[in-house]
C-alpha positions as YAML, in Angstrom:
chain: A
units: angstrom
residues:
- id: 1
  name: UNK
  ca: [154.16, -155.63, 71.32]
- id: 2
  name: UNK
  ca: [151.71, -158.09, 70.81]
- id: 3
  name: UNK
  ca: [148.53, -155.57, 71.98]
- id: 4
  name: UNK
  ca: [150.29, -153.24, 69.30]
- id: 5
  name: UNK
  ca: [149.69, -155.54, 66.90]
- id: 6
  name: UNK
  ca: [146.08, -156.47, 67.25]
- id: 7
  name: UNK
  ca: [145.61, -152.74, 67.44]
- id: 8
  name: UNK
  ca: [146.93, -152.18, 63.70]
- id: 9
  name: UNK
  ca: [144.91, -155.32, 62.34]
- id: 10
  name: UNK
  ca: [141.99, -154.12, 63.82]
- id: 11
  name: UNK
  ca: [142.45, -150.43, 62.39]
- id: 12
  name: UNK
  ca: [143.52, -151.47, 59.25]
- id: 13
  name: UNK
  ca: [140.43, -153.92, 58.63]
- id: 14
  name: UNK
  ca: [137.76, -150.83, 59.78]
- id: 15
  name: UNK
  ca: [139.78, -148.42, 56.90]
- id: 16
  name: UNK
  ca: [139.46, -150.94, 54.29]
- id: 17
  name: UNK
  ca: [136.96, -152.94, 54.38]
- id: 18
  name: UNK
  ca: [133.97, -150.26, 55.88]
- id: 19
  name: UNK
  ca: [132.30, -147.71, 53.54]
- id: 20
  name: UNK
  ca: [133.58, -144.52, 53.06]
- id: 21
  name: UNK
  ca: [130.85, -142.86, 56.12]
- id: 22
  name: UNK
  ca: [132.29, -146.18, 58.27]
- id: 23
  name: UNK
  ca: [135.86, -145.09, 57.67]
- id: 24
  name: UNK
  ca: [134.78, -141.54, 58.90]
- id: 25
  name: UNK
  ca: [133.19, -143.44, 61.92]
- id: 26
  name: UNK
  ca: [136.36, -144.77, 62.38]
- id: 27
  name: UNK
  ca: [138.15, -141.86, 62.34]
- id: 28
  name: UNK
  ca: [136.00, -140.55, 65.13]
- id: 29
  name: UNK
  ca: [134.31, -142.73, 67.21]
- id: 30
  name: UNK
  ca: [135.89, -143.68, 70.69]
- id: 31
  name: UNK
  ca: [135.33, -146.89, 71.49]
- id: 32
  name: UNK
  ca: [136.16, -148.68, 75.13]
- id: 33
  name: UNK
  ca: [136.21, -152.80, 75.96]
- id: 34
  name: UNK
  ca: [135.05, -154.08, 79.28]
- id: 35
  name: UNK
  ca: [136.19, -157.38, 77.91]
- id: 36
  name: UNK
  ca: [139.23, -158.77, 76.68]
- id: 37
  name: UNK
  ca: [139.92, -160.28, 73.47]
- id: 38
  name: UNK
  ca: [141.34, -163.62, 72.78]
- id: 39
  name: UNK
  ca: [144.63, -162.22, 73.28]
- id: 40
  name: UNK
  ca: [143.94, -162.05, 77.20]
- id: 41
  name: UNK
  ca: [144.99, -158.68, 76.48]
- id: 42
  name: UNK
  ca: [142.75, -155.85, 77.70]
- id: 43
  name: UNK
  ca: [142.59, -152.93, 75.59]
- id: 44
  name: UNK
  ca: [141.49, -149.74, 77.07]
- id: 45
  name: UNK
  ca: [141.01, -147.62, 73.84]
- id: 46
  name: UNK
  ca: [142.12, -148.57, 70.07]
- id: 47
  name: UNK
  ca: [140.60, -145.29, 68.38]
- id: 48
  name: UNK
  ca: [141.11, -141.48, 69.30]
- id: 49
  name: UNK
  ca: [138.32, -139.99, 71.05]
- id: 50
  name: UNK
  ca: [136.93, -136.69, 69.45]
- id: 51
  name: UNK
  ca: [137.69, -133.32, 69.95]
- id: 52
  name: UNK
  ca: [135.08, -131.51, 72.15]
- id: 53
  name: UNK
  ca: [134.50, -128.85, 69.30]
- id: 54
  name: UNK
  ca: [134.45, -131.34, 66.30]
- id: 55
  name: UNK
  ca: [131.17, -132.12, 64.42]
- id: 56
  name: UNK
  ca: [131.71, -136.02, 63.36]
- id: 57
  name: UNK
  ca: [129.51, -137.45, 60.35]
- id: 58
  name: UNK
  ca: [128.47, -140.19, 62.47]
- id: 59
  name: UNK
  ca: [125.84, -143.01, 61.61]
- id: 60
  name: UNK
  ca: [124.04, -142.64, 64.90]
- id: 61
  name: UNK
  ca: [122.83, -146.03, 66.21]
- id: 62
  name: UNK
  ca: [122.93, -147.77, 62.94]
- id: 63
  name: UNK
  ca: [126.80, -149.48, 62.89]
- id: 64
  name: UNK
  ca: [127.19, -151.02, 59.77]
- id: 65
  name: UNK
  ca: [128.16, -155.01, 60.45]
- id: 66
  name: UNK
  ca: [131.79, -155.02, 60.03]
- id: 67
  name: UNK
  ca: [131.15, -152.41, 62.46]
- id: 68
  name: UNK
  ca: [128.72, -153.96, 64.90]
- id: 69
  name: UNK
  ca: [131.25, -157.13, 65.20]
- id: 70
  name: UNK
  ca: [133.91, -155.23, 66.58]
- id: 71
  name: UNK
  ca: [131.78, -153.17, 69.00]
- id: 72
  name: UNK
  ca: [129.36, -155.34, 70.45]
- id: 73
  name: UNK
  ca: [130.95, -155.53, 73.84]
- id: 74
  name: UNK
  ca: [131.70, -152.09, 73.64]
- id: 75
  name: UNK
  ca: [130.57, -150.59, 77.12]
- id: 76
  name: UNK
  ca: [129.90, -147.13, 75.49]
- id: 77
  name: UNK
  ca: [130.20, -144.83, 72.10]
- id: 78
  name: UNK
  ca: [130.30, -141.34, 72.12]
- id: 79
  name: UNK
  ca: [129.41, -139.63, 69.18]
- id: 80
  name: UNK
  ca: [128.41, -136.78, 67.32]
- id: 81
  name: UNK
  ca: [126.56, -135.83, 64.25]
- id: 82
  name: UNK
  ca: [125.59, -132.00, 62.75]
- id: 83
  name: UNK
  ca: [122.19, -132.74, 64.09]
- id: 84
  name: UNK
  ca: [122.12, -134.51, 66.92]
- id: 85
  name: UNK
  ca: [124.00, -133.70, 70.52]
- id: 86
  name: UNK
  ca: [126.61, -135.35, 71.69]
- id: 87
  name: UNK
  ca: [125.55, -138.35, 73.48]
- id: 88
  name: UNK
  ca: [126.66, -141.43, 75.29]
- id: 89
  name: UNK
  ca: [124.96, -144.76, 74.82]
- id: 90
  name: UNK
  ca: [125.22, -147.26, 77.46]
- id: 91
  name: UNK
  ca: [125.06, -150.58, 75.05]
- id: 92
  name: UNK
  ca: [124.92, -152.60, 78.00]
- id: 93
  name: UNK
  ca: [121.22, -153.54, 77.57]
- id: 94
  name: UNK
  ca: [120.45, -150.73, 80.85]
- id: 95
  name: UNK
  ca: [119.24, -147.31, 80.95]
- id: 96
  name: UNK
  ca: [118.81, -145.08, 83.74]
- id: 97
  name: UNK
  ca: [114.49, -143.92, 83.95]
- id: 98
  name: UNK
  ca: [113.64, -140.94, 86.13]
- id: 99
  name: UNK
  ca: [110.34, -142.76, 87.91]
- id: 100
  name: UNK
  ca: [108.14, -139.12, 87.81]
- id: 101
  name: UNK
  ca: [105.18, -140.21, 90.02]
- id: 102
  name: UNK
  ca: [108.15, -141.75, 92.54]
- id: 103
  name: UNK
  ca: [110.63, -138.92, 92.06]
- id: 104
  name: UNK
  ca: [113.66, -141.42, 91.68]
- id: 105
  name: UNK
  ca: [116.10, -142.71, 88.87]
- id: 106
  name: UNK
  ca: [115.94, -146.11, 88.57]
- id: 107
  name: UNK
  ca: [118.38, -148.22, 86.41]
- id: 108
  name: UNK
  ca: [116.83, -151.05, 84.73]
- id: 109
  name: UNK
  ca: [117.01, -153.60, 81.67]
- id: 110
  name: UNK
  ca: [115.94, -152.33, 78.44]
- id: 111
  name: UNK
  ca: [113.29, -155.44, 78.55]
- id: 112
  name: UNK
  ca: [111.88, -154.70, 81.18]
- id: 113
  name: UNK
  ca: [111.68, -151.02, 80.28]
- id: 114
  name: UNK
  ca: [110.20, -151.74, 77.29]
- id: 115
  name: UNK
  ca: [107.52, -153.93, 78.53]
- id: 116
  name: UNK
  ca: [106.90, -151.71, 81.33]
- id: 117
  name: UNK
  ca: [106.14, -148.98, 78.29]
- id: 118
  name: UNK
  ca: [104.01, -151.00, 75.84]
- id: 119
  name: UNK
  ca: [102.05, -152.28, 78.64]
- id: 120
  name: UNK
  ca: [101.43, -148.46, 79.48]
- id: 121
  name: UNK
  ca: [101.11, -147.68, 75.99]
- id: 122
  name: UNK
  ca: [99.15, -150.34, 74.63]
- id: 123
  name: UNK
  ca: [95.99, -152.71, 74.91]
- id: 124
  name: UNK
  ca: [97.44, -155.89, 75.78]
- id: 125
  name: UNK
  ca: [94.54, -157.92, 73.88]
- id: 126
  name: UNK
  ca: [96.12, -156.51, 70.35]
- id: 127
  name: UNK
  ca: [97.99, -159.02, 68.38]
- id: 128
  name: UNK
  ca: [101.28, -160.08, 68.84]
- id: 129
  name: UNK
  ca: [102.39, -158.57, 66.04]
- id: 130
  name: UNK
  ca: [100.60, -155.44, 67.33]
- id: 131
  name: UNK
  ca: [102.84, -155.45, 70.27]
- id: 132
  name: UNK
  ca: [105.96, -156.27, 68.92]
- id: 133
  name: UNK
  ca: [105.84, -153.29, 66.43]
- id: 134
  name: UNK
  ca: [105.19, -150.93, 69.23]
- id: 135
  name: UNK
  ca: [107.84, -152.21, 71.44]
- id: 136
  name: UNK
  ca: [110.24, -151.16, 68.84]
- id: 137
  name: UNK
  ca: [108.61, -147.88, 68.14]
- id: 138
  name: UNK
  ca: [109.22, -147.30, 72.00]
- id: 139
  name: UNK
  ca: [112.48, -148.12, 71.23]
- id: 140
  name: UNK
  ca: [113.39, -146.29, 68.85]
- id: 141
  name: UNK
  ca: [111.33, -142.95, 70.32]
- id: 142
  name: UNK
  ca: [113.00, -143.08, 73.89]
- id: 143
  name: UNK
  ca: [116.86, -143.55, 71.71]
- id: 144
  name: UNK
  ca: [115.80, -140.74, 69.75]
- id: 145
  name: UNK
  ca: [114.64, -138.97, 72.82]
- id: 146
  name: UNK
  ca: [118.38, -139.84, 74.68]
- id: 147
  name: UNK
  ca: [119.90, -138.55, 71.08]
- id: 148
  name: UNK
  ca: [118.21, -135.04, 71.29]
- id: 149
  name: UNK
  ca: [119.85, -134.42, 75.15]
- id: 150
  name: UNK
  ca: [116.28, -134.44, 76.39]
- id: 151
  name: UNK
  ca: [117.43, -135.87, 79.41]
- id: 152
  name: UNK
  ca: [117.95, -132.81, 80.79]
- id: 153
  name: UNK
  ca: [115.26, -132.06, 81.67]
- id: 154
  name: UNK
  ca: [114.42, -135.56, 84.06]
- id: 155
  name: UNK
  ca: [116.76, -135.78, 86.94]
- id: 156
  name: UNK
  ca: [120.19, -136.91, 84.41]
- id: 157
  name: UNK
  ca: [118.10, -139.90, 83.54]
- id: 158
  name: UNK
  ca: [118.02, -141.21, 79.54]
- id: 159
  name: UNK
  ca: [114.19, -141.28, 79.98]
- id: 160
  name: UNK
  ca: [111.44, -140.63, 82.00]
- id: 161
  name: UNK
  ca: [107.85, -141.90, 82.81]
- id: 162
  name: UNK
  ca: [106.17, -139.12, 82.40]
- id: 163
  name: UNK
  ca: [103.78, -139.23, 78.98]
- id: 164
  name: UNK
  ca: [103.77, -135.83, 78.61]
- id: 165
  name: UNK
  ca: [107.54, -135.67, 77.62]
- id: 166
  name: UNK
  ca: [108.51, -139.15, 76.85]
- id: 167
  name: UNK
  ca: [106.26, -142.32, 77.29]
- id: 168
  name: UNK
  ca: [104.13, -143.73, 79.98]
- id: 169
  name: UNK
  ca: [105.27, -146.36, 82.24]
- id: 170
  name: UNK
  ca: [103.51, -149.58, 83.59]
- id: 171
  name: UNK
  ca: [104.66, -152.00, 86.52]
- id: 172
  name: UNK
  ca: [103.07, -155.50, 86.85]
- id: 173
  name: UNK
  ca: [102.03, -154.12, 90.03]
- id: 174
  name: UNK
  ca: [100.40, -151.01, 88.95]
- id: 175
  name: UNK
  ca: [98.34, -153.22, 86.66]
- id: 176
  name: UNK
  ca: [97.45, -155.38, 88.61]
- id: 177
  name: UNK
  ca: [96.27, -153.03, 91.19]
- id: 178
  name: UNK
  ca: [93.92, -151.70, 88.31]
- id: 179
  name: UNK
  ca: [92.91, -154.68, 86.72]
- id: 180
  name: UNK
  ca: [93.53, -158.04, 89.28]
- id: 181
  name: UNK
  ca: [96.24, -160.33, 89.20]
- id: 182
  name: UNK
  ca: [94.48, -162.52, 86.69]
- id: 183
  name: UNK
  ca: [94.92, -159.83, 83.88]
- id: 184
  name: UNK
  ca: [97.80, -158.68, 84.40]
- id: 185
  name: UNK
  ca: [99.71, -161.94, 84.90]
- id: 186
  name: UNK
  ca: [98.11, -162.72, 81.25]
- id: 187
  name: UNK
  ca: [99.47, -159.36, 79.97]
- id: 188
  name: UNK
  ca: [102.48, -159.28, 81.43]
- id: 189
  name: UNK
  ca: [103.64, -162.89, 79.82]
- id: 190
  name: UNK
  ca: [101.93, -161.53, 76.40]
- id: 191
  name: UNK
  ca: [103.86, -158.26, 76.47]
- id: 192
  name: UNK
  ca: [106.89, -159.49, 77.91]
- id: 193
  name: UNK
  ca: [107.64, -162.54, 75.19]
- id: 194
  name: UNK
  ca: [106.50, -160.43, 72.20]
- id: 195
  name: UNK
  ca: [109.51, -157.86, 73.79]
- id: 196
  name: UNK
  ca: [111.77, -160.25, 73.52]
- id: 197
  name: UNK
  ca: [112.02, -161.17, 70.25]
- id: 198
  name: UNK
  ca: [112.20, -157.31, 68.91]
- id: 199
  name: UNK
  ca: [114.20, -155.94, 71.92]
- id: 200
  name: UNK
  ca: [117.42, -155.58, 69.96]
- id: 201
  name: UNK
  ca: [115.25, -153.51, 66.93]
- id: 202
  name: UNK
  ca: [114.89, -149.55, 66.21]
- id: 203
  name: UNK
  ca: [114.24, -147.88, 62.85]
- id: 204
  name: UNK
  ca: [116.33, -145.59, 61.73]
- id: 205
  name: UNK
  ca: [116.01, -143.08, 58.20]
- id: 206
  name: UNK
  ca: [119.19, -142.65, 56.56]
- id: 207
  name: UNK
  ca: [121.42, -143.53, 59.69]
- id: 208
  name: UNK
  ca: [119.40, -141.93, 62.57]
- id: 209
  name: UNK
  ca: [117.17, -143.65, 65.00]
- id: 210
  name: UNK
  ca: [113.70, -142.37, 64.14]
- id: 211
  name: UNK
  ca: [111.56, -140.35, 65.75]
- id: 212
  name: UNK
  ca: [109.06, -143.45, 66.19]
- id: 213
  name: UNK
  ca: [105.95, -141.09, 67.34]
- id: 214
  name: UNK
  ca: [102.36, -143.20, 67.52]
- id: 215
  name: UNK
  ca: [99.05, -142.53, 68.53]
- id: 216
  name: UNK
  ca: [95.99, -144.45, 69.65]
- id: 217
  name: UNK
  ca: [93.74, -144.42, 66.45]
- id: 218
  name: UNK
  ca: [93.82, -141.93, 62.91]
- id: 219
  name: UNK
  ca: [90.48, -142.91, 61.31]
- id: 220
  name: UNK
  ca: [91.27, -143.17, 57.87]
- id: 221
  name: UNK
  ca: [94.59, -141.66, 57.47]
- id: 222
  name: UNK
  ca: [97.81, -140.41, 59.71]
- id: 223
  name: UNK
  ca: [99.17, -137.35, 59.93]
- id: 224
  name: UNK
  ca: [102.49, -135.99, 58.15]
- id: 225
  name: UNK
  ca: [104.70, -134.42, 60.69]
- id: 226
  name: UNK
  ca: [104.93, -131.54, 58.55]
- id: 227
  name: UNK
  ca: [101.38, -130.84, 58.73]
- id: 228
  name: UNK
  ca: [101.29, -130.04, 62.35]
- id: 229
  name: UNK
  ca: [104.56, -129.44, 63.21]
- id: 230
  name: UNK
  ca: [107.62, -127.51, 61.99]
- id: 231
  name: UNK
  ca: [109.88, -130.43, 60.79]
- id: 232
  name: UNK
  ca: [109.59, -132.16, 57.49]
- id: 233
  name: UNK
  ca: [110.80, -136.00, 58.70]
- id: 234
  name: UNK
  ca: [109.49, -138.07, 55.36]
- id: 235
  name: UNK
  ca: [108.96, -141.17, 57.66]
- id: 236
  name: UNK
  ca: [106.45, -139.60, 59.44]
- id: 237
  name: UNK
  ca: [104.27, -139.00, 56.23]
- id: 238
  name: UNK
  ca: [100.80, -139.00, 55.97]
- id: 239
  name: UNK
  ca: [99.61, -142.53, 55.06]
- id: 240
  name: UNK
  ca: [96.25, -144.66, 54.79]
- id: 241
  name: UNK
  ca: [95.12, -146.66, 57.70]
- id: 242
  name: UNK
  ca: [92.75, -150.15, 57.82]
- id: 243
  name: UNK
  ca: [90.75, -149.40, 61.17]
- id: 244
  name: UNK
  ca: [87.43, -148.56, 61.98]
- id: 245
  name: UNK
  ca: [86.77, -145.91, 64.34]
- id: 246
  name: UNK
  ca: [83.99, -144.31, 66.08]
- id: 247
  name: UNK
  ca: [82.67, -140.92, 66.15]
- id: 248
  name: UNK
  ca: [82.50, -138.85, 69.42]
- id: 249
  name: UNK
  ca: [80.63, -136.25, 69.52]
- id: 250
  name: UNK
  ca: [80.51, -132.83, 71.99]
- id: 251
  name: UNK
  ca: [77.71, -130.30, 72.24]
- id: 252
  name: UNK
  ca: [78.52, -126.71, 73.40]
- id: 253
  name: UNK
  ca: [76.45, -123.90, 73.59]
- id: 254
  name: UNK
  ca: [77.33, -120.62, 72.08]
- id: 255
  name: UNK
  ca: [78.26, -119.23, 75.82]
- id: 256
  name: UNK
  ca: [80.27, -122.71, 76.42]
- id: 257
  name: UNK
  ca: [82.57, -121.81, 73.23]
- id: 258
  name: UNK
  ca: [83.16, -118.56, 74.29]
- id: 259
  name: UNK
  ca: [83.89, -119.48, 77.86]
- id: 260
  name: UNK
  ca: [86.54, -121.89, 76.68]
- id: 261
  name: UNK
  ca: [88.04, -119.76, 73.73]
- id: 262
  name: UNK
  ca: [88.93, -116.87, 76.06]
- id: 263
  name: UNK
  ca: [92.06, -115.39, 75.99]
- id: 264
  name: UNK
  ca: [92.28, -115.69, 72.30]
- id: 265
  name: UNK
  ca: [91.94, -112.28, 71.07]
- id: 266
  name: UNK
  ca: [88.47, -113.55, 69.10]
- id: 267
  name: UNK
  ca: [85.73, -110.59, 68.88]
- id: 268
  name: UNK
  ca: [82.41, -112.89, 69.41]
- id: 269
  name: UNK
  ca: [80.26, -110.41, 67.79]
- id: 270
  name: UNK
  ca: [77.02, -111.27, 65.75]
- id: 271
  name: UNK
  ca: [74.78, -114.32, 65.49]
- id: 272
  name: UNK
  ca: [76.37, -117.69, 66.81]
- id: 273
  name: UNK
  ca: [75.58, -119.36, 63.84]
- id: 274
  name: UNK
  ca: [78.05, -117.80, 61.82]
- id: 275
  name: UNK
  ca: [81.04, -117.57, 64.12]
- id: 276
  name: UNK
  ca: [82.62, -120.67, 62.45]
- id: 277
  name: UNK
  ca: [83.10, -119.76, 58.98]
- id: 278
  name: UNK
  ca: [85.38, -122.52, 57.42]
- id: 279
  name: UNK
  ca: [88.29, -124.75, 57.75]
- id: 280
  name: UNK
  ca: [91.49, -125.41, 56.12]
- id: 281
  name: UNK
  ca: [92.05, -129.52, 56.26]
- id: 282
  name: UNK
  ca: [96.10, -131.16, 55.90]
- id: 283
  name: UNK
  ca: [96.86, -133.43, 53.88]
- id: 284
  name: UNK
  ca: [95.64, -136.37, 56.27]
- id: 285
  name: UNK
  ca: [92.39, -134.37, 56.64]
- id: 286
  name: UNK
  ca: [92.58, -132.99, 60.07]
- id: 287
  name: UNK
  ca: [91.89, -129.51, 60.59]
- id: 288
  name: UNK
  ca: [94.85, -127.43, 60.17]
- id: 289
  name: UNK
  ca: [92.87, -124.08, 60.92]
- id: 290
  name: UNK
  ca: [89.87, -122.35, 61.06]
- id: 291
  name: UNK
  ca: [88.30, -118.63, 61.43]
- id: 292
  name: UNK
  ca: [86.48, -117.98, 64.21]
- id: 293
  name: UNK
  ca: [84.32, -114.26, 63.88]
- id: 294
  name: UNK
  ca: [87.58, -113.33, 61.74]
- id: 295
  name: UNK
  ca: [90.15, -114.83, 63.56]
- id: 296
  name: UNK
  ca: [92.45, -117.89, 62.86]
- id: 297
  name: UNK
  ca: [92.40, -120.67, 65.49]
- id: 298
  name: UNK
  ca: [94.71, -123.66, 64.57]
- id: 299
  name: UNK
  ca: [93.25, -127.27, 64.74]
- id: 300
  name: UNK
  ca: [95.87, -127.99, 67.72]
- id: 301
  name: UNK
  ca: [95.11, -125.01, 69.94]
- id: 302
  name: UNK
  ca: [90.88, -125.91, 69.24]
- id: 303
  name: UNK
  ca: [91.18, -129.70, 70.55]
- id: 304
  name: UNK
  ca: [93.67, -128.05, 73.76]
- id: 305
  name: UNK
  ca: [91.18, -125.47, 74.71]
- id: 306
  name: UNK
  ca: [88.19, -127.92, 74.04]
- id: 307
  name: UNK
  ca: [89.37, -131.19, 74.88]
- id: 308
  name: UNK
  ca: [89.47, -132.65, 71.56]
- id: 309
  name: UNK
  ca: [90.24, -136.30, 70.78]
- id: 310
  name: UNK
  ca: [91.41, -135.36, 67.96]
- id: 311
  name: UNK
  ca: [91.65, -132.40, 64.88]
- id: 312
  name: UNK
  ca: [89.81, -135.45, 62.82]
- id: 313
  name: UNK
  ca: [86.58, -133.28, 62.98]
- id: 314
  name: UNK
  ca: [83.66, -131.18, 61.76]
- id: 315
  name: UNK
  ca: [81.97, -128.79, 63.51]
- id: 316
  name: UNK
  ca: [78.08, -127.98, 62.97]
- id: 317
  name: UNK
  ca: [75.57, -125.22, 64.73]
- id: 318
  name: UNK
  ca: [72.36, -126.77, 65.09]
- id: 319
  name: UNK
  ca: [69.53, -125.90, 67.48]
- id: 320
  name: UNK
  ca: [71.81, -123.21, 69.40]
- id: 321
  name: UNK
  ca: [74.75, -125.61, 70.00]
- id: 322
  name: UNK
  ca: [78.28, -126.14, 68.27]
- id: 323
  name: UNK
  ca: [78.39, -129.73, 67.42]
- id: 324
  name: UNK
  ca: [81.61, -131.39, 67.56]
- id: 325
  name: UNK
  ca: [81.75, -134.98, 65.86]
- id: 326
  name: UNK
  ca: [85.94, -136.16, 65.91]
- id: 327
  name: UNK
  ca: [87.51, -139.36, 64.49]
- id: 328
  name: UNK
  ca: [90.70, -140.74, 65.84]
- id: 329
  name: UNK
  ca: [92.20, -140.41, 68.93]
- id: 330
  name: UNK
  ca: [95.75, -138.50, 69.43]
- id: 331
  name: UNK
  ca: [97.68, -136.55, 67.52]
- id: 332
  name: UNK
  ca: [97.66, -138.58, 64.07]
- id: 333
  name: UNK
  ca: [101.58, -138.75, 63.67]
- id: 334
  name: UNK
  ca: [103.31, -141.93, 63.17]
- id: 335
  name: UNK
  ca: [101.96, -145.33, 63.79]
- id: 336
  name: UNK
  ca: [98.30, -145.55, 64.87]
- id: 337
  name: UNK
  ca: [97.97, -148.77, 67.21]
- id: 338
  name: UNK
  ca: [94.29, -149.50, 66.26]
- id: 339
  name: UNK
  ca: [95.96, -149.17, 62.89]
- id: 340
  name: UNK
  ca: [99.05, -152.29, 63.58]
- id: 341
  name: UNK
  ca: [95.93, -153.63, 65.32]
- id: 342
  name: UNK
  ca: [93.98, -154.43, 62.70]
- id: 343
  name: UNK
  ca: [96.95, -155.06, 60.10]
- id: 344
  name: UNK
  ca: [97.58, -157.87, 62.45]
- id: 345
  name: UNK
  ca: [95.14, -159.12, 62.53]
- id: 346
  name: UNK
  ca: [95.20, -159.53, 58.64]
- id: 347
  name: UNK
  ca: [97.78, -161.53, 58.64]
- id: 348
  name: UNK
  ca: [100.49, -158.44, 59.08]
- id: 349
  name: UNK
  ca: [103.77, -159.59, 60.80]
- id: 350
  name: UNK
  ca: [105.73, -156.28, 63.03]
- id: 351
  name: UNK
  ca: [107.81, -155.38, 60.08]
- id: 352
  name: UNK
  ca: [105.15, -154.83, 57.79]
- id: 353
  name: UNK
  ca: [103.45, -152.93, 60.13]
- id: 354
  name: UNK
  ca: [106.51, -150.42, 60.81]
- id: 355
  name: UNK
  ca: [107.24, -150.28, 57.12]
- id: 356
  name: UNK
  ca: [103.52, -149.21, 56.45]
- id: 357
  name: UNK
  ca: [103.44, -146.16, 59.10]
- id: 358
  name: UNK
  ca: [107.23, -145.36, 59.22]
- id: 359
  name: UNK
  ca: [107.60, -145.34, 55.24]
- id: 360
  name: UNK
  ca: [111.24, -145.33, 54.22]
- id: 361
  name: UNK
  ca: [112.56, -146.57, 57.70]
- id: 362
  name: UNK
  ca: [114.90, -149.49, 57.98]
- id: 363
  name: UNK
  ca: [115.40, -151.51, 60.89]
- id: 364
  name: UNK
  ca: [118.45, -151.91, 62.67]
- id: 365
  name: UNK
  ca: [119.97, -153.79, 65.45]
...
């Protein structure tokens, strides 16, 4: 009688004291305790679970307060939103990583998972602040990543190592078998305390864990999402950045292009110098196409096939060779680090460094 009870108070404070998308949330979200209240009584389940075919308007990962305090010993939440798969969330501060160049799932702290990124990810000798804003970039982009059912596609795990689909992954020991012990045990205590104090953080846009992309440098300015690819996520906008970059530069003869741009359907046909005849720039100023003897080559598929740092460039024919000169390094979405870099060391703390290149987010815990 007395577990009855407690069940109805708890119900009847999430109905009327939670906004109206809480009270939906409460409606739908199935929540289970591996502890017991101070009751002594274990509860097993005080709200229905949802039906297998039901779409739920769900605030994914962002529980308001009222919220939070009555699920933060919750073991797991399933949900489901119009958007996003169904997923289950471990909140027990582990995740499951597939380990690509091992071959294994490994479970592990979200700590040390996040260090184990950033120190991957990131130049350890960036500020503090640097590093803390990345750590919860990582966070949020490998939650987002579990959110879209991505891990499908790594051995059942939430996330895996493998940069080319999620993020890179660092051990102390794999550092300091590149670097010496001496660096890496400075690193590792630099990475691992500015974790700490953002672990709990993600961003999330209007009650969804962000897509928290970030690249290595942008020049000038980032990259909207909707430039390059075929989303329109207003947090991922096009905005100025404060670092200074270098130029690198590739030469490539007139046979070298051609080499490389085969398979493309272009008809190289008349004088070299005019096979490049103009390009079409984004909003962030990276080269969103170009015609080559006729034919439209996007920015993307150019750096691929040429090895690109970037589609921050110009291209030039002089003295028989296509001249290449690129700004920026990566893709040009989301946060650039030499960017949080420098605004750190301006004086910049980690939020205003994720409120500058994720414009609109808000962070969550």
């Amino acid at each position: 009688m007395k577990l009855i009870v407690t069940i109805i108070i708890l119900l009847s404070i999430l109905m009327c004291t939670l906004p109206p998308f809480a009270a939906k949330l409460a409606e739908d979200v199935h929540v289970q305790f591996t502890e017991v209240l101070p009751s002594e009584l274990e509860i097993e389940e005080i709200l229905p679970a949802p039906e297998p075919d039901k779409e739920a308007e769900v605030l994914a990962f962002d529980q308001p307060a009222e919220l939070a305090m009555l699920v933060e010993r919750a073991k797991s939440i399933s949900m489901m939103s119009t958007d996003l798969k169904r997923l289950s969330v471990e909140t027990a501060s582990t995740l499951k990583v597939y380990l690509a160049d091992e071959g294994v799932v490994r479970e592990m702290k979200w700590e040390d998972y996040l260090a184990g990124v950033v120190l991957a990810e990131m130049y350890s000798g960036y500020g503090e602040e640097a590093l803390k804003a990345q750590a919860v970039a990582c966070h949020s982009y490998a939650l987002h990543k579990m959110a879209s059912g991505s891990y499908e596609s790594h051995k059942g795990a939430d996330v895996c190592t493998d940069p080319g689909h999620c993020t890179a992954y660092k051990t102390y020991d794999d550092y300091a078998d590149a670097w010496g012990k001496a660096s890496a045990d400075a690193a590792w205590k630099k990475i691992t305390a500015a974790v700490s104090e953002v672990a709990d953080y993600i961003l999330t846009y209007e009650g969804k864990v962000c897509n928290a992309m970030f690249h290595a440098s942008s020049g000038e300015m980032t990259e909207a999402a909707a430039s390059l690819w075929d989303c329109d996520l207003p947090y991922l906008a096009a905005v100025a950045s404060f670092e200074e970059t270098e130029l690198t530069e590739m030469s490539l003869s007139a046979p070298q292009l051609k080499d490389k741009l085969s398979g493309l359907g272009i008809s190289f046909t008349g004088d070299a110098s005019g096979w490049i005849e103009r390009a079409v720039r984004t909003e962030g100023g990276r080269v969103d196409h170009l015609l080559i003897c006729g034919s439209e080559i996007s920015g993307s598929m150019l750096r691929s096939r040429l090895g690109l740092r970037s589609t921050d460039f110009t291209v030039e024919y002089e003295n028989g060779s296509f001249i290449f000169r690129v700004e920026g390094y990566g893709h040009g979405i989301g946060m650039s680090q030499a960017g949080a870099a420098a605004m750190a060391e301006m004086g910049a703390d980690w939020r205003a460094i994720l409120a500058h290149y994720y414009p609109g987010s808000e962070l969550a815990r």
